[in-house]
MARVOFI-702157 format. One record per residue: residue in one letter; x, y, z of N, C-alpha, C in turn. Coordinates in pm, whole numbers. Each point is the difference from the previous one (the first is absolute). Example, Ala and Ser with C-alpha at 12.3 -4.5 7.8 and 13.67 -1.06 7.14 Angstrom:
2
a / 1319 / -569 / 780 / -89 / 119 / 0 / 90 / 120 / 0
s / -35 / 105 / -72 / 82 / 119 / 6 / -77 / 109 / 73
//
This chain:
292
x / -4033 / 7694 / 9067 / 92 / 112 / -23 / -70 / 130 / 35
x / 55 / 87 / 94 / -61 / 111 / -25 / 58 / 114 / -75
x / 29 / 28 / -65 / 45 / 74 / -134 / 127 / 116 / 59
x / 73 / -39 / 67 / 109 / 121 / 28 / 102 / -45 / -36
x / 37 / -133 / 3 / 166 / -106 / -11 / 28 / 155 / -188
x / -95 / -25 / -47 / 49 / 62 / -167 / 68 / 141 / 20
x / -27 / 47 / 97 / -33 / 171 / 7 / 93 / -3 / 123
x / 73 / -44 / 49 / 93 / 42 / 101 / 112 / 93 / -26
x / 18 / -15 / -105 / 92 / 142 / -89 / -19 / 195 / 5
x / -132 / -27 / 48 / -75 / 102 / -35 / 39 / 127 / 100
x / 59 / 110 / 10 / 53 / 54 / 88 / 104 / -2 / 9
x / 79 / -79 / -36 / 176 / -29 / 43 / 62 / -29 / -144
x / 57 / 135 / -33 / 51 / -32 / -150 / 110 / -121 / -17
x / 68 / -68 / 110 / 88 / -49 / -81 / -56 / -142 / 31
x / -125 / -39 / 84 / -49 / -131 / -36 / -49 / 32 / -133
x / -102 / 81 / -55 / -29 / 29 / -89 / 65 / 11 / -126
x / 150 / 36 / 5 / 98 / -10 / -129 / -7 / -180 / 4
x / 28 / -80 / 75 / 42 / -78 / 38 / -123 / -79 / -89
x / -111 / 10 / 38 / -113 / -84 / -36 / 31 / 41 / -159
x / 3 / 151 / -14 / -18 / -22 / -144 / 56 / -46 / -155
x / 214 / -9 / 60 / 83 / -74 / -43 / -43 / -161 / 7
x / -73 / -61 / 95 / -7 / -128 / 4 / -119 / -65 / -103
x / -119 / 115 / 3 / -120 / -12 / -116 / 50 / 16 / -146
x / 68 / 95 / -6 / 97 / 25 / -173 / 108 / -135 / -14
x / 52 / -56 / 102 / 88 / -64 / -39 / -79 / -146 / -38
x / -85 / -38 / 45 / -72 / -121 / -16 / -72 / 30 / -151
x / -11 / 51 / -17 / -66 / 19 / -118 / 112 / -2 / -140
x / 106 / 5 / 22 / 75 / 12 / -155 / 18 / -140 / 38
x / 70 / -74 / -148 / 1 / -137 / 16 / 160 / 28 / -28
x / 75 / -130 / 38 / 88 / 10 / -18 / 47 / -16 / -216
x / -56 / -61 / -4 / 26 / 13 / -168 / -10 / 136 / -83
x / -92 / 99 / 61 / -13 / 152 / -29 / 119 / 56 / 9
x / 114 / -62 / 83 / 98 / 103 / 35 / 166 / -89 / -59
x / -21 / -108 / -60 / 99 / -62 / -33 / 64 / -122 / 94
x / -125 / -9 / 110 / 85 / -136 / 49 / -70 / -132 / 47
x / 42 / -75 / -16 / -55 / -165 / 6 / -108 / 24 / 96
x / -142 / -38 / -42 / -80 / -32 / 100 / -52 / -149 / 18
x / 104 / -85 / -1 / -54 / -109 / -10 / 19 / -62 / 117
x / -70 / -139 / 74 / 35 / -26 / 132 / -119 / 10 / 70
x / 3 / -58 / 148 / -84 / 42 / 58 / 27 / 154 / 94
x / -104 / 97 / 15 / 48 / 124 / 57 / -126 / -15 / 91
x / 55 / 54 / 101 / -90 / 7 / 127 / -67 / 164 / -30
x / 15 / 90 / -38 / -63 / 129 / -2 / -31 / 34 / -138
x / -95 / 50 / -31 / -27 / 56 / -149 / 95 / 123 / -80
x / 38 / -21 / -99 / 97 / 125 / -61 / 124 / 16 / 80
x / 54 / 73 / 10 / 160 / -19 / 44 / 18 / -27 / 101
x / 136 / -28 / -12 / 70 / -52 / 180 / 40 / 127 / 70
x / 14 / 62 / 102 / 83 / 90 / 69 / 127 / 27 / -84
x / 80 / -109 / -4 / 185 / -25 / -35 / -55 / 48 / -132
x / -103 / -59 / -51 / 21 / 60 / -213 / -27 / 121 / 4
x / -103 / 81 / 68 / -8 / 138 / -10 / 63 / 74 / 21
x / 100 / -49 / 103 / 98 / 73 / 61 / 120 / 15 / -90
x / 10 / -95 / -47 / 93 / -47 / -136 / -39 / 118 / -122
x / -74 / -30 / -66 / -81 / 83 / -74 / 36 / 158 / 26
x / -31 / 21 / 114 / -32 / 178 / 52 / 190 / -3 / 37
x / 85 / -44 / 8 / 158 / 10 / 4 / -12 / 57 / 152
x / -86 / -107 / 103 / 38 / 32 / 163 / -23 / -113 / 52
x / 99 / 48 / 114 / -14 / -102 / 110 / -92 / -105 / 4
x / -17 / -124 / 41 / -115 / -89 / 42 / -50 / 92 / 120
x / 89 / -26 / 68 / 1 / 54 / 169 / -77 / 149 / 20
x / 58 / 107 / -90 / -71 / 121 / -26 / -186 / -19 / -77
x / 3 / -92 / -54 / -153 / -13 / -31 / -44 / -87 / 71
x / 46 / -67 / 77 / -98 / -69 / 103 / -65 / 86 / 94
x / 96 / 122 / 37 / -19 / 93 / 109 / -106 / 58 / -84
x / 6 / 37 / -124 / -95 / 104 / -54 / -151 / -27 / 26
x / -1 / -160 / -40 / -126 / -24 / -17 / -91 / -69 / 144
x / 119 / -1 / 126 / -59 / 4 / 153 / -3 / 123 / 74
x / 11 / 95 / -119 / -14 / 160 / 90 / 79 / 36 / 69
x / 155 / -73 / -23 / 109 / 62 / 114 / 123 / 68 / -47
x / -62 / 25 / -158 / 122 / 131 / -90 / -111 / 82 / -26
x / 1 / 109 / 4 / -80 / 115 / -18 / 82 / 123 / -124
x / -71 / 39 / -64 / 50 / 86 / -81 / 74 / -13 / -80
x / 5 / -97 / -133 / 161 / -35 / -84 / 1 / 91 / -87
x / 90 / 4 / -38 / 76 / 86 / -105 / -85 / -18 / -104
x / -2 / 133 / -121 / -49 / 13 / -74 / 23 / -108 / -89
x / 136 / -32 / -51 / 72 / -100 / -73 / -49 / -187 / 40
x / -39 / 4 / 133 / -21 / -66 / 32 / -136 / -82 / -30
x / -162 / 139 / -19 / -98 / -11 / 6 / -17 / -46 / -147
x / 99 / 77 / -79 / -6 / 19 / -168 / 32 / -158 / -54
x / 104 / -92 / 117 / 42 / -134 / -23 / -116 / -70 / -11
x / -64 / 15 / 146 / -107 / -107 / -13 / -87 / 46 / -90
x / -48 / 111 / -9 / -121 / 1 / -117 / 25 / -44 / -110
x / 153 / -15 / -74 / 6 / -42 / -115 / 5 / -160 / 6
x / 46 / -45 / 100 / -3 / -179 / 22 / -160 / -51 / 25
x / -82 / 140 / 57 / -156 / -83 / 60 / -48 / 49 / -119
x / 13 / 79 / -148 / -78 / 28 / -86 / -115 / 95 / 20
x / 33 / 134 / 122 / -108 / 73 / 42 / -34 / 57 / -119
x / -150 / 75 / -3 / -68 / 51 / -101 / 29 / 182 / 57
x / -65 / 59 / -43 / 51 / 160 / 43 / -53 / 34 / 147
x / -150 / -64 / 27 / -42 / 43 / 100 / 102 / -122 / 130
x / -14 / -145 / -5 / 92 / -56 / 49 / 98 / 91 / 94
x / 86 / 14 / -127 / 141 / 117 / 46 / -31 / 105 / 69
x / -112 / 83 / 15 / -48 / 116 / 59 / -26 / -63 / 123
x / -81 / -136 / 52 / -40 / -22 / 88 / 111 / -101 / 127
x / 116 / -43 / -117 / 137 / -44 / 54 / 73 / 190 / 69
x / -9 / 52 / -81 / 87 / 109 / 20 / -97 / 48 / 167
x / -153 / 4 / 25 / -65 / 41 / 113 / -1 / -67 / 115
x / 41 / -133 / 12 / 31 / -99 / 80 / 144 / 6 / 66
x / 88 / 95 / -145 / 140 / -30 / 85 / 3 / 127 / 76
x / -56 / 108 / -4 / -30 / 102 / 97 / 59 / 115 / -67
x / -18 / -17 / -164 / 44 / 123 / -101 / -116 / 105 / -76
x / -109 / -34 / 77 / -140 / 85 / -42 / -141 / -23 / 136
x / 66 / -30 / 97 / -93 / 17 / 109 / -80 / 109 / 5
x / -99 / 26 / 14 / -64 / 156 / 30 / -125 / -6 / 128
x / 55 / 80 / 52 / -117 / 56 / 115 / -144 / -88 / 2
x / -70 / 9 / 60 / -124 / -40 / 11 / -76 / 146 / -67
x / -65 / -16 / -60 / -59 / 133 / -94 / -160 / 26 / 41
x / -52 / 45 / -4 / -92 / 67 / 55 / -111 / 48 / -188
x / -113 / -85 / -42 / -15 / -13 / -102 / -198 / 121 / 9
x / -2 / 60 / -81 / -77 / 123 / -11 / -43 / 13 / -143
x / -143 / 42 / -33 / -17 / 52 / -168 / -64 / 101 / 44
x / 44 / 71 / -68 / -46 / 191 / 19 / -61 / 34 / -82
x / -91 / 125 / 8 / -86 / 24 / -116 / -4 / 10 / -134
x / 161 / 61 / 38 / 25 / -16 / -223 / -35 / -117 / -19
x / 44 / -130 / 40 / 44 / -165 / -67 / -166 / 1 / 7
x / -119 / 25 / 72 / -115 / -69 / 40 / -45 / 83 / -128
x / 18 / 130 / -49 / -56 / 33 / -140 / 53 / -30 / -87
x / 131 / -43 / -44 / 9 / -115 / -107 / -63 / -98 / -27
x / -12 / -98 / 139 / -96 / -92 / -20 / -122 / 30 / -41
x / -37 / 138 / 61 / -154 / 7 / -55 / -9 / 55 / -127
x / 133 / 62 / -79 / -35 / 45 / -124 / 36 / -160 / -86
x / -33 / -81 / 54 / 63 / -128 / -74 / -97 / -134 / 21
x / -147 / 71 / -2 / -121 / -89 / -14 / -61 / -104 / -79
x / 70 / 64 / -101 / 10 / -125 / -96 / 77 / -81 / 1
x / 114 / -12 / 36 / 89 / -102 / 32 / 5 / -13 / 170
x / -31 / -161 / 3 / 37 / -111 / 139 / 146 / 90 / 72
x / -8 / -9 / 81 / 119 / 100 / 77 / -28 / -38 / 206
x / 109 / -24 / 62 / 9 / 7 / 118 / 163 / -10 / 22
x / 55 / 65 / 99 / 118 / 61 / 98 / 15 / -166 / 119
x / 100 / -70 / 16 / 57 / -30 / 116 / 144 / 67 / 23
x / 15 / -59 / 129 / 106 / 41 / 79 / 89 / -135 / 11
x / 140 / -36 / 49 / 50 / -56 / -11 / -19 / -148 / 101
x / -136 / 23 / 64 / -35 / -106 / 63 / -95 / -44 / -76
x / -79 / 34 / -140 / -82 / -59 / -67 / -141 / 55 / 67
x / 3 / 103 / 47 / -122 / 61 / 62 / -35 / 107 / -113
x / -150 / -51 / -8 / -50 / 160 / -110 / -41 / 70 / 70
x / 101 / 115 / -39 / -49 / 111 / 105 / -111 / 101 / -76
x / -12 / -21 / -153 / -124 / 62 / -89 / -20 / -27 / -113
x / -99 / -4 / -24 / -86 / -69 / -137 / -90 / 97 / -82
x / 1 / 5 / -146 / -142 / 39 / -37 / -113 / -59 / -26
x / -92 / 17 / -35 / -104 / -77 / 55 / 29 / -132 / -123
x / 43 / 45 / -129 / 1 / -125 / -76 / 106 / -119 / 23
x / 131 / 47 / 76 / 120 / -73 / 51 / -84 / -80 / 108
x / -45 / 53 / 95 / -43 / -72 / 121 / -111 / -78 / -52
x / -116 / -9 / -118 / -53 / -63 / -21 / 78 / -112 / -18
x / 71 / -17 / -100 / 42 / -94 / -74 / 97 / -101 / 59
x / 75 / 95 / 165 / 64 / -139 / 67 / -79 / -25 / 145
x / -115 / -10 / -58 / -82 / -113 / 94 / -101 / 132 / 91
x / -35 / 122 / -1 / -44 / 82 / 54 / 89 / 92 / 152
x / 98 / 26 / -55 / 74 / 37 / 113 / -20 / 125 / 100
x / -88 / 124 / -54 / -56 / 86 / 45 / -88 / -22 / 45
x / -69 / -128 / 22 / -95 / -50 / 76 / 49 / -77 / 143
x / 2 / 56 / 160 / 84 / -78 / 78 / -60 / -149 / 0
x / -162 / -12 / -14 / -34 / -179 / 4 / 32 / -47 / -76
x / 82 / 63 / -112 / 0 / -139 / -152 / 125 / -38 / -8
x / 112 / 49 / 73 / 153 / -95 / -3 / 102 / 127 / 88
x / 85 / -90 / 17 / 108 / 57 / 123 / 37 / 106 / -94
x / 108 / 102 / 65 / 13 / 107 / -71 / 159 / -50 / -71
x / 69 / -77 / 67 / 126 / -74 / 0 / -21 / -86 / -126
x / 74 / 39 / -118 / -21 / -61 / -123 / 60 / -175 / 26
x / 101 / -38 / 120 / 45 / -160 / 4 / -89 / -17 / 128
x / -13 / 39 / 102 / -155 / -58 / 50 / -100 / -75 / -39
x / -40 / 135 / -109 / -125 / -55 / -110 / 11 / -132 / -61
x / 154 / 12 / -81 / 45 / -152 / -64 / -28 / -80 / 90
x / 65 / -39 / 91 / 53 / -76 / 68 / -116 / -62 / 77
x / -108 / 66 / 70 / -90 / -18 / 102 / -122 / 33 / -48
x / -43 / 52 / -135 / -127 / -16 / -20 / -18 / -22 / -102
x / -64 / -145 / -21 / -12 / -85 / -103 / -74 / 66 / -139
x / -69 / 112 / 41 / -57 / 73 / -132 / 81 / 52 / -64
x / 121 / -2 / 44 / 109 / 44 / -79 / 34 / -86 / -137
x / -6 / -114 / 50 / 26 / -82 / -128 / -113 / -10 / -145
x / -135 / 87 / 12 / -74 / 29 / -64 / 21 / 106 / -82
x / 46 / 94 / 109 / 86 / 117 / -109 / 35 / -18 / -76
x / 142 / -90 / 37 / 150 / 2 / -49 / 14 / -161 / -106
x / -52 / 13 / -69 / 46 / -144 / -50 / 86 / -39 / -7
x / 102 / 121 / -69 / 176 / -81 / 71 / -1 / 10 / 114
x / -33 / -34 / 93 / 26 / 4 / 167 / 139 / -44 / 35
x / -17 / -120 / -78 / 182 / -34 / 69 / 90 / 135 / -54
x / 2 / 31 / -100 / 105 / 84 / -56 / -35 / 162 / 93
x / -90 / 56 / 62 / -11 / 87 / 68 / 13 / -8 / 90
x / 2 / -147 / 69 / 39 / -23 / 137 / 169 / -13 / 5
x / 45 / -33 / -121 / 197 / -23 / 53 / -2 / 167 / -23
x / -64 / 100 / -65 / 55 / 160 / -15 / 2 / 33 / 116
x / -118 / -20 / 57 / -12 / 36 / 103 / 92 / -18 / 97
x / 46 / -148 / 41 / 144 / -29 / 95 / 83 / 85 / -17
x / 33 / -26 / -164 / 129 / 69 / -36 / 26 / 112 / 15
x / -149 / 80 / 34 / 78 / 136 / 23 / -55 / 31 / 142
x / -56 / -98 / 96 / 34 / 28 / 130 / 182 / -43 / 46
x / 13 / -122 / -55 / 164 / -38 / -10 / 56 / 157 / 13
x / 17 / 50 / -103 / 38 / 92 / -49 / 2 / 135 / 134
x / -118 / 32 / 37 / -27 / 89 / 120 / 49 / -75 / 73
x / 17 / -100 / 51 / 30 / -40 / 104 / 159 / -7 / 26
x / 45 / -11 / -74 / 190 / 18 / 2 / 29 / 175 / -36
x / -106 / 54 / -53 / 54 / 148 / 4 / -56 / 105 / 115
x / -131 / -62 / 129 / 6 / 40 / 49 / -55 / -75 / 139
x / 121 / -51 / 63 / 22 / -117 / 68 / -77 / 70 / 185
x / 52 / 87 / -27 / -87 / 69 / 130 / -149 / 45 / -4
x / -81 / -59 / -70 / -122 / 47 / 25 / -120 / -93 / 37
x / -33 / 1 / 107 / -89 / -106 / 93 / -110 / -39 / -86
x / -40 / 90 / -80 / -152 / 28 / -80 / 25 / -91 / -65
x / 90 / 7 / -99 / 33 / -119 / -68 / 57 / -157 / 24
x / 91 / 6 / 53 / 9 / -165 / 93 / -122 / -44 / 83
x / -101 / 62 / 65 / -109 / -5 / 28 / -80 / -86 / -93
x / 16 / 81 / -172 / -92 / -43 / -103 / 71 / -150 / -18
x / 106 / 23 / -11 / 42 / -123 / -53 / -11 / -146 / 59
x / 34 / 41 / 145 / -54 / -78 / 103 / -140 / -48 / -2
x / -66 / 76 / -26 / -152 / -38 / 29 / -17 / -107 / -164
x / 16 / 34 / -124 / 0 / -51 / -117 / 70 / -137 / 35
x / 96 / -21 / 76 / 72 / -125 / -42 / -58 / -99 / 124
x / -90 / 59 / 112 / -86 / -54 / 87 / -108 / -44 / -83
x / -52 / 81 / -85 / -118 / -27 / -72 / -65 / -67 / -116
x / 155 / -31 / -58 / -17 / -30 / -144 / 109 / -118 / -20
x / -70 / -104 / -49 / 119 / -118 / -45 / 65 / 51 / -109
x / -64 / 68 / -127 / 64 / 42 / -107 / 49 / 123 / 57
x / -22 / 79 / 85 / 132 / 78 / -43 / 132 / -67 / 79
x / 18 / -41 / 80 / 112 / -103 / 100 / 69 / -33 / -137
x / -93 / -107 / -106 / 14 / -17 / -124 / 97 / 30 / -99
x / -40 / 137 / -23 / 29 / 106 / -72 / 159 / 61 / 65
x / -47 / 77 / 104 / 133 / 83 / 76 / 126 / -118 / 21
x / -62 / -143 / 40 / 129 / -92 / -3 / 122 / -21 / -127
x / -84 / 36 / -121 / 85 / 49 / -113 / 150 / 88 / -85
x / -69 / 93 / 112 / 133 / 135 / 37 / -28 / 104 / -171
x / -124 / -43 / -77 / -19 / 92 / -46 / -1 / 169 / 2
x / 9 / 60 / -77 / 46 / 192 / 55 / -117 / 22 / -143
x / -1 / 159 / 59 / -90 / 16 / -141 / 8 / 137 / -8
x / -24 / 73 / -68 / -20 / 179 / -64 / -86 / -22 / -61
x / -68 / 157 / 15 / -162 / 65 / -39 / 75 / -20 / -164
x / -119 / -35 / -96 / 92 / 40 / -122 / -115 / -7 / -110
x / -36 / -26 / -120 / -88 / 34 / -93 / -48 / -146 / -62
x / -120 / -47 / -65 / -10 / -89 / -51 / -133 / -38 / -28
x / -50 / -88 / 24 / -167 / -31 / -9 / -70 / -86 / 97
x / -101 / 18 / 35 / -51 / -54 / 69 / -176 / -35 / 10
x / -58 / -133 / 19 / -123 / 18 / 34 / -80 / -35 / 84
x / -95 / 102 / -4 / -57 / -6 / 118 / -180 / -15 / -49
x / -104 / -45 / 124 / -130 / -80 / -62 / -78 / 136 / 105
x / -74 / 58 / -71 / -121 / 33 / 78 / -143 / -57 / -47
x / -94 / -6 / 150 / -125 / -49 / -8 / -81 / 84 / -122
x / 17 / 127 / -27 / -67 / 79 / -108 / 60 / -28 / -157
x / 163 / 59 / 37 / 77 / 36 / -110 / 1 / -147 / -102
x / 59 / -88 / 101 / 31 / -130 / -74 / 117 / -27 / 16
x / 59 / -88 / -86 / 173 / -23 / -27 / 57 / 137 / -27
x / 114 / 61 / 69 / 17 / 113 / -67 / 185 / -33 / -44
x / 31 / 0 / -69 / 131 / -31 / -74 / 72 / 176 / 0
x / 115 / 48 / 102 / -30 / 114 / -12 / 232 / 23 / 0
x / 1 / 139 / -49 / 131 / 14 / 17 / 73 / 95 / 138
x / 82 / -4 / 57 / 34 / 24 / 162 / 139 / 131 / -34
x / 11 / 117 / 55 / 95 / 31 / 56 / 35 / 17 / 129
x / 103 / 15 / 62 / 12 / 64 / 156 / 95 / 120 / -14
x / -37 / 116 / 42 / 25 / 150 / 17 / 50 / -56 / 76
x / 173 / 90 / 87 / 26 / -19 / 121 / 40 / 180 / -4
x / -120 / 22 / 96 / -15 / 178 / 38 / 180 / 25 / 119
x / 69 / 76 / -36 / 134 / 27 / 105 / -27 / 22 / 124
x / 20 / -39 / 85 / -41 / 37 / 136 / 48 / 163 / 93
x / -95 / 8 / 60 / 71 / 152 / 92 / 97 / -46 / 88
x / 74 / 127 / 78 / 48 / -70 / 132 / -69 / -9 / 70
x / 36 / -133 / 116 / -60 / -74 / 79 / -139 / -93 / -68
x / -7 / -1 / -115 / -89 / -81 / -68 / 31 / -94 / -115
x / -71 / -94 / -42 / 48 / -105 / -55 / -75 / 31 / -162
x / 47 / -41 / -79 / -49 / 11 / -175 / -133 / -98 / 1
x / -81 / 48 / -10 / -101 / -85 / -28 / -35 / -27 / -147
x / -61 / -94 / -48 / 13 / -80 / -106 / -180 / -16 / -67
x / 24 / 78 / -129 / -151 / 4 / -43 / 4 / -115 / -121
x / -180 / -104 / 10 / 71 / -100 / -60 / -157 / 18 / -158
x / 38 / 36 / -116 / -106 / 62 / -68 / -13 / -54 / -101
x / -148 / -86 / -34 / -10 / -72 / -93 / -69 / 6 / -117
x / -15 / -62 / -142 / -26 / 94 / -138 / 18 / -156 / -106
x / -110 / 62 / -67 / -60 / -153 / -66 / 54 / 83 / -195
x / 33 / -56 / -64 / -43 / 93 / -173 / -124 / 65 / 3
x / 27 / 53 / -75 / -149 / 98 / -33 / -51 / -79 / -103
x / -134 / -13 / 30 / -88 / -119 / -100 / -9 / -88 / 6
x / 78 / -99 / 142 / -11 / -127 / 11 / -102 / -85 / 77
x / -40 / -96 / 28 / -107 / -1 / 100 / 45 / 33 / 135
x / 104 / -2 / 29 / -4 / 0 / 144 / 49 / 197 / -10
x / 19 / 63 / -59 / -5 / 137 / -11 / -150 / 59 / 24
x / -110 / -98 / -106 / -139 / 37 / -17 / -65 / -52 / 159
x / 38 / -75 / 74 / -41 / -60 / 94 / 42 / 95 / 126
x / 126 / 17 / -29 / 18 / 178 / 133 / -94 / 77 / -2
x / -15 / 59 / -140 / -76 / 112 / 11 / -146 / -21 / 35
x / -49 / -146 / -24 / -155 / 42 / 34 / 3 / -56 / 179
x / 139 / -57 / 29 / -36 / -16 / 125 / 41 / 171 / 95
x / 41 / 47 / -72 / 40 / 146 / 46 / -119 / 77 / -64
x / -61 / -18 / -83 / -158 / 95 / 15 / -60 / -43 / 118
x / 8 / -145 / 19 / -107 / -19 / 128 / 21 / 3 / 112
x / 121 / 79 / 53 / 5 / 31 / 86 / -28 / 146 / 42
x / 2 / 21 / 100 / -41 / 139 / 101 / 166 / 52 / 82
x / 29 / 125 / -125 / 121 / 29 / 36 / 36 / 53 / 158
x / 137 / -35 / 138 / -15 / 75 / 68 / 127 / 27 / -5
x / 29 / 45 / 167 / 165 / 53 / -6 / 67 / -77 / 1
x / 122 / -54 / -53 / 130 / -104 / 29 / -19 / -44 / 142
x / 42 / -85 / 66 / 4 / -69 / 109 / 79 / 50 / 79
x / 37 / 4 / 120 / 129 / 40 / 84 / -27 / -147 / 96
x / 117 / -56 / 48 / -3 / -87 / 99 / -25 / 49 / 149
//
């Protein structure tokens, strides 16, 4: 296999709606929704005819949907299927970008000096900026320590699913690896249906699904994902296990520029992995935030 059959969607929103109605629909069972799943079934989770049933349309109209040859349905329409496929909020956001109701430009992604002195007034707390291709475009020195040395160009790609995906020290980091590797899809998924014209990115994705059995893996799923808050851990060679808590800032974008996304992390005060920042942040040698 060489890794493109998954990713042929990529660029062309309505193969892309298409793929991603067919990944949601395999996944509900038919007993989730009130109807006999018993029998032998040739496809996993619903039939075409039940969803279609379900969402109150056509067979014929969702066959077209999901071979890319209806473009754009009705609001009423989008609102059907999400309630028959059981979308979650981001789901629906990423159904609604596929049907061509939140497309946006190819954006042009920048951190300017204010954002680079936040980061630097924010030394004590782990902190780095991507862009919507998963590129860090800046770090402070304790953020870039802690996901694998990123202000360093020999110690890992600057491309936060690169890194996953293609360099195995990643999985040293990341002990949840699997669980940072589906975020990761999910919110290239995500860029990738909201901004279907940008080479940089189908490029990335292309090259990832050349490169990686797990992500082929992963993206074959039709998972979606949003920046959002929670916990996470991560292992350094100094620090140790660090058990730490996550937000993501999403800074508003200018015109002609895209919102970039600050991702800033924070342990209790008094805990070990709080006491373990700080002496790995004495021992370091403070400099300027990173720029890509």
């Amino acid at each position: 296999m060489d890794g493109t059959q998954e990713i042929d969607g990529i660029g062309d929103t309505g193969r892309a709606l298409g793929d991603f109605l067919r990944a949601r629909r395999g996944r509900v069972a038919p007993e989730q929704v009130g109807l006999a799943g018993g029998g032998r079934r040739r496809v996993q989770g619903l039939r075409r005819e039940e969803l279609a049933l379900l969402a109150g349309i056509s067979v014929d109209y969702y066959v077209r949907l999901e071979q890319g040859r209806a473009t754009q349905p009705s609001t009423e329409v989008l609102d059907a299927l999400a309630r028959a496929l059981r979308l979650d909020a981001a789901e629906r956001r990423h159904l609604d970008t596929l049907a061509g109701t939140r497309r946006c430009p190819v954006p042009l992604a920048r951190v300017g000096p204010s954002l680079l002195r936040v980061l630097d007034a924010m030394a004590a707390l782990p902190a780095f900026v991507t862009d919507h291709r998963l590129d860090v475009l800046a770090a402070n020195d304790l953020g870039a320590e802690l996901i694998g040395g990123v202000n360093d160009p020999g110690r890992r790609d600057r491309n936060n699913a690169r890194y996953l995906f293609l360099d195995p020290a990643s999985r040293e980091v990341h002990p949840e690896w699997e669980e940072r590797a589906a975020e990761a899809v999910g919110q290239l998924r995500v860029s990738a249906g909201r901004y279907p014209g940008d080479p940089e990115l189908t490029a990335l994705i292309t090259g990832l699904s050349a490169g990686s059995a797990d992500f082929r893996r992963i993206w074959a799923t039709g998972e979606v994902l949003m920046c959002a808050a929670g916990r996470k851990r991560l292992r350094h060679p100094a620090a140790g296990l660090l058990d730490l808590d996550y937000e993501t800032l999403h800074v508003p974008a200018v015109p002609g520029q895209t919102g970039a996304v600050i991702h800033v992390f924070s342990a209790e005060e008094g805990s070990e992995t709080s006491l373990a920042l700080a002496r790995l942040a004495d021992s370091m040698t403070p400099v300027s935030p990173s720029l890509d």
